[in-house]
C-alpha positions as CSV (number, residue, x, y, z in Angstrom):
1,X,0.0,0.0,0.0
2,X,2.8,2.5,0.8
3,X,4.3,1.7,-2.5
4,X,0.7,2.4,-4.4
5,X,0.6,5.5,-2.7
6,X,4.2,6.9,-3.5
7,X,3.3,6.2,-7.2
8,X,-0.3,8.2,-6.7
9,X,1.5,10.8,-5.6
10,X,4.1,11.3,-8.3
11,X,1.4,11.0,-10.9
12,X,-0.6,13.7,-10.0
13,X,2.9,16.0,-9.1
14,X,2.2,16.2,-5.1
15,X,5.0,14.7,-2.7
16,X,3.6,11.9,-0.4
17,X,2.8,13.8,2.7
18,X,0.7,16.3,0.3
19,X,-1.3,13.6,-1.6
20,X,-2.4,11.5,1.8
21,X,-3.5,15.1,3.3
22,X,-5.2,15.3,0.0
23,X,-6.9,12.3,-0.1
24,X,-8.1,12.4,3.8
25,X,-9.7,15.9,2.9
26,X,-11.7,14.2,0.0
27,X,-12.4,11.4,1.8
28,X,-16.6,10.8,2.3
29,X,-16.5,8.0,4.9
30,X,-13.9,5.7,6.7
31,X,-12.9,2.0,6.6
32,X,-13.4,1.4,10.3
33,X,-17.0,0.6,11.9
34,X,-18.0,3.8,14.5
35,X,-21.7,2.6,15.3
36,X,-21.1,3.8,18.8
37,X,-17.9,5.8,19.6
38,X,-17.6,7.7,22.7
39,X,-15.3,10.3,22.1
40,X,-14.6,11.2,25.6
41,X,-15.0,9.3,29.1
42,X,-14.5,10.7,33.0
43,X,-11.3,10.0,34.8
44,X,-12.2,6.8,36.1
45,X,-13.0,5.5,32.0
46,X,-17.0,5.6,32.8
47,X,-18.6,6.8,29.9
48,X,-21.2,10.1,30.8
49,X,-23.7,10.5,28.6
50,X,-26.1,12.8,29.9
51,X,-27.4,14.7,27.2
52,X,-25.6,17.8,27.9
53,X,-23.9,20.3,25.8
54,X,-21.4,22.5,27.0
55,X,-22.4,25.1,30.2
């Protein structure tokens, strides 16, 4: 895969750093399953999900 992306990159005239950015940017979705992520927990790891927004 690294190799695959190198060669994307020269083709369209962007170094490799500039052509992932690039393709993250246009990206619509991701590979991984999220159904349910919690994006942040409380000290102790417990999950608070009150409903709340920010006070």
């Amino acid at each position: 895969m690294d190799e695959e992306i190198g060669e994307e990159a020269d083709k369209h005239g962007m170094t490799y750093s500039q052509y992932v950015r690039q393709a993250l940017r246009e990206s619509m979705g991701t590979p991984f399953e999220c159904d349910d992520a919690v994006l942040c927990v409380d000290e102790n790891g417990q999950n608070q999900r009150n409903g709340k927004g920010a006070v």
